[in-house]
C-alpha positions as CSV (number, residue, x, y, z in Angstrom):
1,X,-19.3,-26.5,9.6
2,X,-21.8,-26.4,7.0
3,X,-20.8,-27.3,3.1
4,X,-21.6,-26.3,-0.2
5,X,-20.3,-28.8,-2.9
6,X,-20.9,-27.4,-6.6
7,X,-19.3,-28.6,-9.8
8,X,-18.8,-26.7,-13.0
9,X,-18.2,-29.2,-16.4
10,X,-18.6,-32.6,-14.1
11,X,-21.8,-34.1,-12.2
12,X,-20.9,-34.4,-8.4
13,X,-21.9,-38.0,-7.7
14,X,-22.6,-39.4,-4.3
15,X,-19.4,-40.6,-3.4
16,X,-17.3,-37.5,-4.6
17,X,-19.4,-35.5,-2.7
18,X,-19.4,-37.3,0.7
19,X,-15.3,-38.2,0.6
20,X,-14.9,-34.1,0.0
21,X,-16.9,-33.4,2.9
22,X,-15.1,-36.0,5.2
23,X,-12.1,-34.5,4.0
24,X,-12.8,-31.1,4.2
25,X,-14.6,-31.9,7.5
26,X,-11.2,-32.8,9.3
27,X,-11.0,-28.7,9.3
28,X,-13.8,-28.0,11.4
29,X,-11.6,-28.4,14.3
30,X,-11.0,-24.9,13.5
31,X,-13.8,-23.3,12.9
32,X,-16.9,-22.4,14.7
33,X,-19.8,-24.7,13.5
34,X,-21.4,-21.7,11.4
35,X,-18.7,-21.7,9.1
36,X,-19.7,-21.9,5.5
37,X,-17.1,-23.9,3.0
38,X,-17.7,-24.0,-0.7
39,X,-16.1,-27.1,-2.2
40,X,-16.3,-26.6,-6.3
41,X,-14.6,-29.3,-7.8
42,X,-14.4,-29.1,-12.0
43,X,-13.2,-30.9,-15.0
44,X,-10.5,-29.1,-17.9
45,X,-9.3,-31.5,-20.5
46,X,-7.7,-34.3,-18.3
47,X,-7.3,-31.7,-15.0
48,X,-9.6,-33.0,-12.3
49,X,-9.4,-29.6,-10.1
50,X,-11.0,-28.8,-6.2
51,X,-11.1,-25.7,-4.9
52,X,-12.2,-25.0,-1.1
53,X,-13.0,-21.5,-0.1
54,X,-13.9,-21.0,3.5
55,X,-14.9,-17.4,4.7
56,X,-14.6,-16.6,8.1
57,X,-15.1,-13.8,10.4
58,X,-13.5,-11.5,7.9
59,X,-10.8,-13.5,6.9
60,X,-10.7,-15.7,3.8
61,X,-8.7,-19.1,3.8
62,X,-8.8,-20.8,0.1
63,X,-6.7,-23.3,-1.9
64,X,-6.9,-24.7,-5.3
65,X,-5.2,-28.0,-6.5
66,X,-5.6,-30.2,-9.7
67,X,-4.8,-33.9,-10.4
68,X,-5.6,-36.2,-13.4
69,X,-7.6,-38.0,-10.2
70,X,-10.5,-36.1,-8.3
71,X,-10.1,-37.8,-4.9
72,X,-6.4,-36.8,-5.0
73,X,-7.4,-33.5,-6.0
74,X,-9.8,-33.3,-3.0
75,X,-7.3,-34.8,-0.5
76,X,-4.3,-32.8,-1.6
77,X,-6.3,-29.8,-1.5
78,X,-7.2,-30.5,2.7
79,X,-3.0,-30.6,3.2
80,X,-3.1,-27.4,1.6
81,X,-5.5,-25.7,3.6
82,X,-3.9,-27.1,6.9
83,X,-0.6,-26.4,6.2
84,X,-1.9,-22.6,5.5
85,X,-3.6,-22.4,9.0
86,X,-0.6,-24.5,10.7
87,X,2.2,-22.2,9.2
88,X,-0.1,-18.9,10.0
89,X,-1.4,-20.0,13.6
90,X,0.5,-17.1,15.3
91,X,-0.7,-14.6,13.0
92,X,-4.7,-15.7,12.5
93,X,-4.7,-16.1,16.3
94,X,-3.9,-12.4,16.5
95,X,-6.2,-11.1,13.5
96,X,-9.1,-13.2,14.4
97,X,-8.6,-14.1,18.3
98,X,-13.1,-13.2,18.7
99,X,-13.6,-16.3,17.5
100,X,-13.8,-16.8,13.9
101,X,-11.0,-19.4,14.0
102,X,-9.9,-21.4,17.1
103,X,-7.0,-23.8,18.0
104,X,-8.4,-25.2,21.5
105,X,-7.1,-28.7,21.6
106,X,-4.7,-28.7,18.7
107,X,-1.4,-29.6,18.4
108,X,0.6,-28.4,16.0
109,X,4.4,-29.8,15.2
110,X,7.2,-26.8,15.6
111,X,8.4,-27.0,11.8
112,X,4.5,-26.2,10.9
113,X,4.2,-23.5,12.6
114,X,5.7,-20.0,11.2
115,X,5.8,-18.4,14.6
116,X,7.2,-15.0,15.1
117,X,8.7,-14.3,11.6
118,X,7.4,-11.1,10.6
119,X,5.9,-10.9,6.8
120,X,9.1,-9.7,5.4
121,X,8.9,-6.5,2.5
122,X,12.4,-6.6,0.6
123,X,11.4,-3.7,-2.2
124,X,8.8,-0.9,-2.2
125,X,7.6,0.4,-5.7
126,X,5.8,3.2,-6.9
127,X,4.5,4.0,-10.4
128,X,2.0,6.6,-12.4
129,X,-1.3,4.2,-12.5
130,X,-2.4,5.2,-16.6
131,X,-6.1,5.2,-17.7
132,X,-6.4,2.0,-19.9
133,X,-8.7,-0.7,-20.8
134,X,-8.3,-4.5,-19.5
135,X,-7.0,-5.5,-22.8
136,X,-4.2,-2.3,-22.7
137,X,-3.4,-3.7,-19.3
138,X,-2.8,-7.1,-20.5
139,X,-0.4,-6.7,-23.3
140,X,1.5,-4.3,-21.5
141,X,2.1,-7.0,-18.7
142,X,2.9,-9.4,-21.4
143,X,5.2,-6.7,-22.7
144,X,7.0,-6.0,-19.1
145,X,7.1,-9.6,-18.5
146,X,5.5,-9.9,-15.5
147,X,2.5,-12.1,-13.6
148,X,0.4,-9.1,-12.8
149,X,-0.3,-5.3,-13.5
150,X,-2.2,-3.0,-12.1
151,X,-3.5,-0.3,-14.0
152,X,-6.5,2.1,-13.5
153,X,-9.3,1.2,-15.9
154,X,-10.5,3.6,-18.4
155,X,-14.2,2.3,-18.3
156,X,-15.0,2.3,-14.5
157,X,-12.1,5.1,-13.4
158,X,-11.0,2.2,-10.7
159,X,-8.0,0.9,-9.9
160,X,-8.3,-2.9,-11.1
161,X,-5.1,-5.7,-11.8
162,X,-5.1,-8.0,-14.5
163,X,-3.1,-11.1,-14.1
164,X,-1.6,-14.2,-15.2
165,X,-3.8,-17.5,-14.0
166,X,-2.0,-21.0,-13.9
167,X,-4.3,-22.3,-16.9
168,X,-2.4,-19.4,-19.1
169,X,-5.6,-17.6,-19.5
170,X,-5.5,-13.9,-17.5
171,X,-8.1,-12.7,-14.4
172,X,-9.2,-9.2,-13.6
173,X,-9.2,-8.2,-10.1
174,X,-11.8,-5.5,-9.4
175,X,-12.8,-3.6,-5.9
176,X,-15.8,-4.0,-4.5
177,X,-17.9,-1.6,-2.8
């Protein structure tokens, strides 16, 4: 596995940047040894925040976690990543069984894993997607109440979703092409 450690508002010293990769190492058991992960770890008032992204094969396995301490930022941050890849072994197996994720040699506990249990859709929804900007978009989420909307921007004549992000601010989703 091959790592890319970046901060934004901190200087990565030595030692933050050698315990991230040990940690982060531990998941290389499954992964082929090509497999990029960006580690960005960064600073917000007193939230000392890590966030692994590790694409792979087509598939996309990332976590995010914040602590008022980096190196239990960085470690909780690995127990989030391998409880995603313990509770969906059945499924990535099936997606990805060419290769871009393996579980040769691992043991997994029977409470980890979330076998058989189909992804479950309880309600189905469908609505007239208005031309709007971001900004339209946003109030009117604010206004329904809700952690996401998805709209169809006037600018770019896409379909794009704006949405609620933990720090209270708001994200834009946009496709790619």
């Amino acid at each position: 596995m091959k790592f890319i450690v970046s901060g934004k508002n901190i200087v990565v010293t030595e030692a933050l940047r050698q315990r991230a990769i040990k940690k982060v190492g531990k998941l290389d058991k499954f992964f082929r040894n090509d497999t990029e992960a960006q580690i960005t770890m960064s600073v917000q008032k007193n939230r000392h925040i890590v966030e692994v992204t590790i694409p792979f094969n087509g598939g996309l396995l990332r976590a995010e976690e914040d602590n008022p301490d980096m190196y239990t930022s960085i470690d909780k941050v690995v127990d989030t990543l391998e409880r995603q890849i313990r509770r969906n072994k059945t499924r990535l197996e099936k997606r990805f069984y060419d290769g871009g994720i393996k579980f040769d040699n691992v043991e997994f506990d029977s409470k980890d894993v979330d076998e058989e249990n189909d992804f479950k859709i309880v309600r189905s929804k469908k609505f007239a997607i208005k031309p709007m900007t971001a900004e339209e978009a946003v109030l009117q989420m604010n206004l329904l109440g809700h952690e996401f909307f998805m709209f169809s921007n006037a600018d770019t004549q896409e379909v794009n979703v704006v949405y609620r992000r933990k720090d209270g601010n708001y994200g834009l989703i946009e496709p790619k092409f």
